[in-house]
Backbone as numpy.savetxt, mean C-alpha at the origin, in Angstrom:
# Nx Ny Nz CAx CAy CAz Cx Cy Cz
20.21 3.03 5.34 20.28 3.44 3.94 20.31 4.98 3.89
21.80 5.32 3.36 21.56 6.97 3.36 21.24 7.43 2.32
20.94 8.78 1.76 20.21 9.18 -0.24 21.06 8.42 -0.54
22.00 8.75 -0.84 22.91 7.90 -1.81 22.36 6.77 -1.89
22.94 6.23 -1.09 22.68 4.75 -1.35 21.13 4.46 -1.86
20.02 5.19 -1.14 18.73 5.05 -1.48 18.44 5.49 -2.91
19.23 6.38 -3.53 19.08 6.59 -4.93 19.79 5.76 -5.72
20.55 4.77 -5.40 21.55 3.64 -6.09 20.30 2.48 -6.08
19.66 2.09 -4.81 18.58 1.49 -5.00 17.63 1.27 -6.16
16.83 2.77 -5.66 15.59 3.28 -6.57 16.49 2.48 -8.16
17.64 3.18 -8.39 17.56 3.19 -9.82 17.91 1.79 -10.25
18.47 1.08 -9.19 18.33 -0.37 -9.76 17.01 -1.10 -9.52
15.79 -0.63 -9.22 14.56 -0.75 -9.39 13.94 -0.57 -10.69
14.98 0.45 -11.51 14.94 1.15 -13.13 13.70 2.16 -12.69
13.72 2.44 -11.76 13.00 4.30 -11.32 13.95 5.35 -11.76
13.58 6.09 -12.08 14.88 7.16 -12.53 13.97 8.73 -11.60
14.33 8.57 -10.31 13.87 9.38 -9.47 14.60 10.85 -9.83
13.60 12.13 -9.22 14.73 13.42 -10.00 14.57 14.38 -8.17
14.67 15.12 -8.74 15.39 16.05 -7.68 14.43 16.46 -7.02
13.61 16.82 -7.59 11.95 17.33 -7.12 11.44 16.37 -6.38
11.38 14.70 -6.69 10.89 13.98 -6.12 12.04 13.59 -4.64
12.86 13.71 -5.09 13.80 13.64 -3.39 13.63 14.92 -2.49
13.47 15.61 -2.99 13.04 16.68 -2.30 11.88 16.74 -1.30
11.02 16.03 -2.04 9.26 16.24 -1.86 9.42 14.94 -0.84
10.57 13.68 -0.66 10.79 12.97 0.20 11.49 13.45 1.29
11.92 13.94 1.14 12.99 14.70 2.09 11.96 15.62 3.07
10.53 16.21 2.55 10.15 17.23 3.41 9.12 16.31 4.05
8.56 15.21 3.24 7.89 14.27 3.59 8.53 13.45 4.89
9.34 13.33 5.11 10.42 12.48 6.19 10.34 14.03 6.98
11.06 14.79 7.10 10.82 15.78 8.11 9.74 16.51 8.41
8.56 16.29 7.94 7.13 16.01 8.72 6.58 15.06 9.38
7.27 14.10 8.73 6.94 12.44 9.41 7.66 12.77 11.35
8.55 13.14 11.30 9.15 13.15 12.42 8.97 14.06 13.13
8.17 15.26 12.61 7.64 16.25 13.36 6.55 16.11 14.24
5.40 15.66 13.50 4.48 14.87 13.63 4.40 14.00 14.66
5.59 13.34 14.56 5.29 11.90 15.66 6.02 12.44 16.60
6.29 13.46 16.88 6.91 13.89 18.54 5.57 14.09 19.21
4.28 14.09 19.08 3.34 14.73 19.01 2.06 13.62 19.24
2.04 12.96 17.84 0.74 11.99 17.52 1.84 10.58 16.58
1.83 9.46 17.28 2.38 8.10 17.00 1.63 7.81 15.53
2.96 7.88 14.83 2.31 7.64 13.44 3.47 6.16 12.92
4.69 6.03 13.63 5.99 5.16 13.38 6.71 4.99 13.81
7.32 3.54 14.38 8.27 3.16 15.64 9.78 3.70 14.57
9.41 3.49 13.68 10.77 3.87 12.80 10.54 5.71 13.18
11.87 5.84 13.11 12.29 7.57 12.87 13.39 7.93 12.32
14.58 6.97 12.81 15.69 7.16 12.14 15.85 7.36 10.65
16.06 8.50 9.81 16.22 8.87 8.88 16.84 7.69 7.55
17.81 7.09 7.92 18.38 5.78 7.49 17.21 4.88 7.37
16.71 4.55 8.70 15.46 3.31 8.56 14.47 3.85 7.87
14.09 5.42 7.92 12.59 5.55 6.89 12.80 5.29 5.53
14.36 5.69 4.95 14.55 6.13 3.82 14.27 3.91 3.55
15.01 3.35 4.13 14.86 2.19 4.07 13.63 1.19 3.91
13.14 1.19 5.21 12.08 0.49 6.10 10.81 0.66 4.94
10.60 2.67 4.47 9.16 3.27 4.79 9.57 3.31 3.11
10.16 3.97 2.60 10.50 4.67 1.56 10.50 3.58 0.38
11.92 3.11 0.62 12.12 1.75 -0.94 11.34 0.60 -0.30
10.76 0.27 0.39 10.16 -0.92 0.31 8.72 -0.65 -0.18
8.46 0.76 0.16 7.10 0.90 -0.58 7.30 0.91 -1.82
8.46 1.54 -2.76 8.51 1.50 -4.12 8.75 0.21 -4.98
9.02 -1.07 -4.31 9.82 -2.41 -4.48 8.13 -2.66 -4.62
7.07 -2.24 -5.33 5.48 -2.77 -5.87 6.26 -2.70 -7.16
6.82 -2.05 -7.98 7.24 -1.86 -9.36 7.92 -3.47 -9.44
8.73 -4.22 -8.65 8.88 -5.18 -8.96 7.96 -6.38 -9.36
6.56 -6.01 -9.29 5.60 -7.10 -10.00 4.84 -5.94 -10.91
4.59 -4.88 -11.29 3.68 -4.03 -12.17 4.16 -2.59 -12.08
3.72 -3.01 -13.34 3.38 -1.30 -14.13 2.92 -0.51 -13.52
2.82 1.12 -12.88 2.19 2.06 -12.68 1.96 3.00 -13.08
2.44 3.22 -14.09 1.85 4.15 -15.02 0.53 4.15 -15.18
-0.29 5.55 -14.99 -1.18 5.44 -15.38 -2.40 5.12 -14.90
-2.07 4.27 -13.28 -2.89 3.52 -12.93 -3.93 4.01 -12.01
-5.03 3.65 -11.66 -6.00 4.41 -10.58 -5.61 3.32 -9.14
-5.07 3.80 -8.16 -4.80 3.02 -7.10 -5.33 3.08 -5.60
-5.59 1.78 -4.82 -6.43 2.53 -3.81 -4.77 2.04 -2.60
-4.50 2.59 -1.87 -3.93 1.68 -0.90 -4.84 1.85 0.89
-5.22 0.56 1.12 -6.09 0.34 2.28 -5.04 0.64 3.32
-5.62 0.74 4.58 -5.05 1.11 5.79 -4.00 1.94 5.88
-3.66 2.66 5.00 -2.39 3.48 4.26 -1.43 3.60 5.71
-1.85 4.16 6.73 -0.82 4.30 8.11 -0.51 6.30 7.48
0.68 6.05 7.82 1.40 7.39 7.04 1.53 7.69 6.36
1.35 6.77 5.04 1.09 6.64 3.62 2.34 5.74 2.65
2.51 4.65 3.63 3.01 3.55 3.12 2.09 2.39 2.59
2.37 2.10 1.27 3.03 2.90 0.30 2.63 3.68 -0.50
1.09 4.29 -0.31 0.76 5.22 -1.66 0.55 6.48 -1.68
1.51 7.12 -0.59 1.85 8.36 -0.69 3.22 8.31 -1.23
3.79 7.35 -0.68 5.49 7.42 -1.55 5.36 7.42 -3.17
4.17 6.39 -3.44 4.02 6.03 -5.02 3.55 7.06 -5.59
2.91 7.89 -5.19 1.90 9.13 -5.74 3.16 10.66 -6.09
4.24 10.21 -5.10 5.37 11.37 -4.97 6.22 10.68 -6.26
6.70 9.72 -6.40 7.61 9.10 -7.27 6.99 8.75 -9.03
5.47 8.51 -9.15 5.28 8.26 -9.77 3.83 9.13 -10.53
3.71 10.51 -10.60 2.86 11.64 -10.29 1.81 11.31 -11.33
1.89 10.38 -12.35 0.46 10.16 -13.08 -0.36 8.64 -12.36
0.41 8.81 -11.77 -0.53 7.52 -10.73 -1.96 8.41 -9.98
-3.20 7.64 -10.25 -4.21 8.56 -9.68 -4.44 7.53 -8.25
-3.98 7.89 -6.97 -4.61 7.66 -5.74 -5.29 8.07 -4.55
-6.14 7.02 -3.83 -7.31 6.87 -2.68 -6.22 6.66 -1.95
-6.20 6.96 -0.67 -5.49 6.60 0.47 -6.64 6.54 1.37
-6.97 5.05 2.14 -8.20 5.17 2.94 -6.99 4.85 4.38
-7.46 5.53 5.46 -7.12 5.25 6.40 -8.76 5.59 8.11
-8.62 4.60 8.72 -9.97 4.44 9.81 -8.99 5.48 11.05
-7.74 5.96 10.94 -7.54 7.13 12.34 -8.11 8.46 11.48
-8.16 9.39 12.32 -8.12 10.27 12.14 -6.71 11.25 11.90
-5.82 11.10 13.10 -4.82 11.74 13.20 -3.88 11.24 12.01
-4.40 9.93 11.35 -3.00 9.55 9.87 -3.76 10.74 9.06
-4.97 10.71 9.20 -5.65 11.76 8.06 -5.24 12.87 7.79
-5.30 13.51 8.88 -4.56 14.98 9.29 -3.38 14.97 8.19
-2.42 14.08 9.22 -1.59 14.43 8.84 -0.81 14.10 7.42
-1.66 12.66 6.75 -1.63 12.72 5.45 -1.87 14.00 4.47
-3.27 14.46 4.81 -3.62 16.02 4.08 -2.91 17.05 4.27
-2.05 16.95 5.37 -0.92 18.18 5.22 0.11 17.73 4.63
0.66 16.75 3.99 1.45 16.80 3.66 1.10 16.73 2.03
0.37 16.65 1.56 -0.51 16.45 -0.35 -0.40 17.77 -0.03
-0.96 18.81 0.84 -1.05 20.32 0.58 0.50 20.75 0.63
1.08 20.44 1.50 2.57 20.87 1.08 3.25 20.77 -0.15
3.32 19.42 -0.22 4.00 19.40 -1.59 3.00 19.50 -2.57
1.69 19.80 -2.92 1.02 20.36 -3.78 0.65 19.38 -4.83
0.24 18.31 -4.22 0.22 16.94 -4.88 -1.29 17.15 -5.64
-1.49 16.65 -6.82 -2.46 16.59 -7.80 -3.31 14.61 -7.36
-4.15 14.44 -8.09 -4.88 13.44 -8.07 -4.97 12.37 -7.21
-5.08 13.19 -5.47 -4.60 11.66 -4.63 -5.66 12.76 -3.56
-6.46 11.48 -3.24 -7.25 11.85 -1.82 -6.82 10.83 -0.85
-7.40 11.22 0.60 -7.56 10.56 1.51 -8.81 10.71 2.17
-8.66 9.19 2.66 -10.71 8.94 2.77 -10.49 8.59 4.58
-11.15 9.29 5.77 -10.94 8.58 6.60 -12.30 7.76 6.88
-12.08 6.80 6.55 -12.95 5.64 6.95 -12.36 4.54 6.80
-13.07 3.26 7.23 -13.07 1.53 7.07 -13.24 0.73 5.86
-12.50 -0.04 5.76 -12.31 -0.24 3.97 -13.59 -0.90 3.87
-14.50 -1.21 4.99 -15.60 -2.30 5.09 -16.65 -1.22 4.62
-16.73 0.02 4.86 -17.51 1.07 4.42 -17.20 1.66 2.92
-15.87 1.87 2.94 -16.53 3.14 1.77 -16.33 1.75 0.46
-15.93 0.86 0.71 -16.52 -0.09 -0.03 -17.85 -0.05 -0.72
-18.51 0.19 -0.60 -20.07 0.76 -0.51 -20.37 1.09 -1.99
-19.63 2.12 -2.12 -20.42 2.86 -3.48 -18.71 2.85 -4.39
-17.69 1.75 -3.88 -16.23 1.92 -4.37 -16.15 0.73 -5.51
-17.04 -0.02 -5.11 -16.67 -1.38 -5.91 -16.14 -1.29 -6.67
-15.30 -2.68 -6.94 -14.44 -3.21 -8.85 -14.42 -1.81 -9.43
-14.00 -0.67 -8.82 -13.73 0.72 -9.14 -12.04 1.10 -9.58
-11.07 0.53 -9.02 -9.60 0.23 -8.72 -8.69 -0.69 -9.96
-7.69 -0.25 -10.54 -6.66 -1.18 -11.21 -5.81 -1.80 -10.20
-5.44 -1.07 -9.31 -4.57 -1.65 -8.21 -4.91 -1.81 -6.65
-4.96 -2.34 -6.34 -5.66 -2.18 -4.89 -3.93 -2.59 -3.83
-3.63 -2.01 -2.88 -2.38 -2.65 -2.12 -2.96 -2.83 -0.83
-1.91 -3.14 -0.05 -1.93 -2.49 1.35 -0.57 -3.32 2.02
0.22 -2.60 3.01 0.85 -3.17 3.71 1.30 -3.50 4.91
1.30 -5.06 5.33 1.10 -5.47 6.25 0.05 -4.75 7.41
-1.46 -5.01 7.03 -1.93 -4.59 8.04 -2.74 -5.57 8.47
-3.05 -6.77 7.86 -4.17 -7.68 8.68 -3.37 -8.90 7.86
-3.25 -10.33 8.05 -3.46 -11.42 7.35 -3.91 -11.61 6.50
-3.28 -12.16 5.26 -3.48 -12.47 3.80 -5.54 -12.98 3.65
-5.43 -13.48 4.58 -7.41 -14.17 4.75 -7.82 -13.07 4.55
-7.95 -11.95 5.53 -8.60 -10.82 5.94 -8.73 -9.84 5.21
-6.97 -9.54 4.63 -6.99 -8.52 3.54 -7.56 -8.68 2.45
-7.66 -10.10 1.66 -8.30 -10.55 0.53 -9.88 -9.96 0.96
-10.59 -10.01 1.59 -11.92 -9.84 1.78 -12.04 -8.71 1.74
-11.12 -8.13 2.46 -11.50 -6.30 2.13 -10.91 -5.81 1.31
-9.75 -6.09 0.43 -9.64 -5.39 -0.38 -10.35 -6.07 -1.88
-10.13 -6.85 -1.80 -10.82 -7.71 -3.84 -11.83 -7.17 -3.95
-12.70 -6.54 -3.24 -14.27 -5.81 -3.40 -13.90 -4.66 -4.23
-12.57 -4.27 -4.13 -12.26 -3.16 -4.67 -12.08 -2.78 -6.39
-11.63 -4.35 -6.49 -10.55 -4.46 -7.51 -11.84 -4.71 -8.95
-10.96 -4.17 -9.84 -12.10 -4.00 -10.97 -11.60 -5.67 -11.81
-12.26 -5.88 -12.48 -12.11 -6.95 -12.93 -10.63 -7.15 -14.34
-9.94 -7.96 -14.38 -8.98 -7.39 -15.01 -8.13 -6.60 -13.86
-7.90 -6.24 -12.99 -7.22 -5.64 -12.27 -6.72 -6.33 -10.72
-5.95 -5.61 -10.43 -5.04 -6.85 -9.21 -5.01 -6.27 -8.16
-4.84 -7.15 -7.11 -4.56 -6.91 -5.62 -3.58 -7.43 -5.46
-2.63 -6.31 -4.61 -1.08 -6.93 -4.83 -0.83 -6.16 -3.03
-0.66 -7.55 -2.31 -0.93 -7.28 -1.05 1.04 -7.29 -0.78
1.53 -6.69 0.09 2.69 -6.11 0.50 3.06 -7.03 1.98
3.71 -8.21 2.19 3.81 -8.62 3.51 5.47 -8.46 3.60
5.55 -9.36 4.70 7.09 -9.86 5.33 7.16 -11.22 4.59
7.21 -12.55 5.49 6.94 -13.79 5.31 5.83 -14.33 5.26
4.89 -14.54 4.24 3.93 -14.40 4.10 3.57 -16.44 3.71
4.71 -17.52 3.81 3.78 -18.68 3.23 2.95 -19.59 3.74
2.53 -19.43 4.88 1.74 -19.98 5.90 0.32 -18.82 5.55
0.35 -17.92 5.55 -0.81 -17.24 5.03 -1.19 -17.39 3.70
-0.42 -17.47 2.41 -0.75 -17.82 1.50 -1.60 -19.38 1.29
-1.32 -19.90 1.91 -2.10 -21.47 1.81 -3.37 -20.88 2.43
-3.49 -20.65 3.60 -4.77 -20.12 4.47 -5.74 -19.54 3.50
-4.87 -18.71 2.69 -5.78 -17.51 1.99 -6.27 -17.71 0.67
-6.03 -19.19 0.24 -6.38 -19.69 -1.14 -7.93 -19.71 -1.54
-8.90 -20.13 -0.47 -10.21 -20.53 -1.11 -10.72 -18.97 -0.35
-10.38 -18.22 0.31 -10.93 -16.89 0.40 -10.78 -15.82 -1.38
-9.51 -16.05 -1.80 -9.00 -15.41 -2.97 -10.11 -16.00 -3.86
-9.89 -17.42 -3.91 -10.71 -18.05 -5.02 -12.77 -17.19 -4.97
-13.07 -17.65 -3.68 -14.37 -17.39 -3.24 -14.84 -15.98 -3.74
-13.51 -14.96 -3.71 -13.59 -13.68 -4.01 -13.67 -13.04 -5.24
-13.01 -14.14 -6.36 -12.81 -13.97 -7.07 -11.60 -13.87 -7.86
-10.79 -14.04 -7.18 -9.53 -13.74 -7.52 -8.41 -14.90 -7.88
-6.87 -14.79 -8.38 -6.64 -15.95 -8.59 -4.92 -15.16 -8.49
-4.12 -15.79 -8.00 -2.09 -15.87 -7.60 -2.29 -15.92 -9.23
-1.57 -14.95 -9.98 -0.68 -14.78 -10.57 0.51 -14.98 -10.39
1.25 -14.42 -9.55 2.62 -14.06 -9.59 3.11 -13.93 -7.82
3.98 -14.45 -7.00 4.31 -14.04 -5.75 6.22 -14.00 -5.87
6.56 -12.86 -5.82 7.91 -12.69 -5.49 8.47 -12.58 -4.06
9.54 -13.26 -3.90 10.13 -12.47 -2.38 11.76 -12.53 -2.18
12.20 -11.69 -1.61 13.25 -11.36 -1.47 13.70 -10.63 -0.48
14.98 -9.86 -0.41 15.44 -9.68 0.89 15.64 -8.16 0.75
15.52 -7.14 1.48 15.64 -5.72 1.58 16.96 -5.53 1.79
17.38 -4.24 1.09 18.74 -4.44 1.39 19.43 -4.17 2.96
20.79 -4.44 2.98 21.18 -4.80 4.71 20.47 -5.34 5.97
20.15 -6.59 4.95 19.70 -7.76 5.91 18.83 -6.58 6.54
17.70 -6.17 6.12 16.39 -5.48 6.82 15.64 -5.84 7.05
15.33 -7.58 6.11 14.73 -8.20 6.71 13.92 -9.35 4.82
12.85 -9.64 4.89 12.16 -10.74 4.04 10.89 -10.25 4.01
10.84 -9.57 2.21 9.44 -9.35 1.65 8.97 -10.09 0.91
7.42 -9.97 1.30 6.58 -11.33 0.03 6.18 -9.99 -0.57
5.68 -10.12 -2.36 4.39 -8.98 -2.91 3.72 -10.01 -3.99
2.62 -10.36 -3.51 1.84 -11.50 -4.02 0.58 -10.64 -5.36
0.82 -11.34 -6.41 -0.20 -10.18 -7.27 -1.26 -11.08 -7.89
-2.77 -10.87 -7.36 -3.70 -11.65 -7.21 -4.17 -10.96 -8.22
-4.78 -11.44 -9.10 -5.50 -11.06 -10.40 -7.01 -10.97 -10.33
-7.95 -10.38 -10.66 -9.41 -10.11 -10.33 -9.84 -10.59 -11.67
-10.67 -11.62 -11.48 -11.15 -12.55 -12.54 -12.92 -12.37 -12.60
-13.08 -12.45 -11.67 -14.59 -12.05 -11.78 -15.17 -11.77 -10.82
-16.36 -10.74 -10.10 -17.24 -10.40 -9.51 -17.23 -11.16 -8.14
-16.78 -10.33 -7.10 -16.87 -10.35 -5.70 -18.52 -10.19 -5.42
-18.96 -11.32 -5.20 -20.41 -11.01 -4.38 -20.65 -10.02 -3.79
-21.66 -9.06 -4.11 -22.19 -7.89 -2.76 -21.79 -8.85 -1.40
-22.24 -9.58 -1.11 -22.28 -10.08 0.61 -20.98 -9.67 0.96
-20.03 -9.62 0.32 -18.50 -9.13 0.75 -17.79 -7.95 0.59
-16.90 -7.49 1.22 -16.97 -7.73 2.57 -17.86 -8.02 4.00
-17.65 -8.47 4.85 -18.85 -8.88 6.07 -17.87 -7.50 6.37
-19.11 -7.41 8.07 -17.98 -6.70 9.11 -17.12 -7.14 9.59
-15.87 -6.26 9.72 -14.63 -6.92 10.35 -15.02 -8.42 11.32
-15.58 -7.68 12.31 -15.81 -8.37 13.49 -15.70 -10.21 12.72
-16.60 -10.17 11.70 -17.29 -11.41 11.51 -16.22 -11.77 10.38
-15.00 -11.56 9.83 -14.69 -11.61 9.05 -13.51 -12.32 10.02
-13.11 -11.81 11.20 -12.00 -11.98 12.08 -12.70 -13.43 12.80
-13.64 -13.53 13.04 -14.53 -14.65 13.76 -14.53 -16.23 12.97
-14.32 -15.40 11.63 -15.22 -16.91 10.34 -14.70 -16.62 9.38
-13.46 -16.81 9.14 -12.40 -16.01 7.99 -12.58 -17.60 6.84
-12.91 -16.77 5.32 -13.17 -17.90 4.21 -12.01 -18.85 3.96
């Protein structure tokens, strides 16, 4: 996917992306690749595949919700797929980017100081921690593809304020969705809405499942990973 084409995308997403924000992608992608000559942040590099792979598939969340406006956390962020892309494209979005490396940290914070980004931190810690004092704090909670639909439900719904959704980001996700029913339920939560479809040039098959926060995640949850990976609800 070259701009062009990636801006033919966006706008049939009904994003009406501007110059500033391709820009602020553009320097964002040539840090990304600076970076990883260095410290492994993405098997992708090819300029085509980020704009693709990293870029519009993080923005393809607008296909189930609104962001305007919204306070967002995205867990395990990586490089900041997707809520550094969302925070560049969509600048009254207020976001947390938690990530457990250090080196995504780094290099997340240099790039908010570059482009001079307003209302978006990054937390380096474990979503099992700063959970802590974060609770039902969040309208949106994401994350993509970083653990199984079971797993992610547990760590992220702790997040999610009531009235507010967890809208987890996979590939092929329907063998996990069955798995992950009485964890969602247990958590509190309840499937609204699951779309999926295909990225463009056969790139491949996205699920974005948008779990609704109905009521109060027990303190006991999240467990620690460990025990969460051991004895999944």
């Amino acid at each position: 996917m070259n701009k062009d084409e990636f801006i033919k995308a966006v706008n049939e997403l009904n994003i009406n992306i501007t110059s500033k924000q391709l820009k602020d992608l553009d320097t964002y992608y040539q840090n990304l690749i600076d970076y990883n000559k260095h410290t492994n942040l993405t098997r992708i590099t090819e300029e085509k595949d980020v704009y693709l792979k990293h870029f519009y598939d993080s923005l393809t969340l607008v296909k189930i919700i609104n962001l305007d406006n919204k306070f967002l956390l995205d867990v395990g962020t990586g490089a900041g797929f997707p809520g550094l892309v969302l925070k560049i494209v969509f600048p009254n979005l207020k976001v947390i980017l938690v990530d457990s490396l250090n080196k995504r940290v780094k290099f997340l914070n240099s790039i908010i100081e570059k482009l001079e980004l307003k209302d978006i931190k990054v937390i380096h810690t474990r979503a099992e921690d700063y959970v802590v004092n974060n609770r039902e704090k969040f309208d949106i909670v994401t994350s993509r593809a970083v653990a199984n639909l079971n797993t992610l439900s547990e760590l992220c719904l702790p997040f999610v304020k009531i009235g507010g959704y967890f809208i987890p980001m996979k590939a092929d996700a329907k063998d996990e969705l069955k798995q992950a029913q009485n964890a969602i339920k247990t958590l509190g939560g309840v499937i609204k809405n699951t779309i999926i479809f295909k990225l463009p040039y056969d790139a491949g098959i996205r699920t974005i499942i948008k779990i609704e926060k109905l009521d109060k995640t027990s303190v006991k949850y999240p467990r620690k990973f460990n025990e969460i990976k051991k004895n999944p609800l």
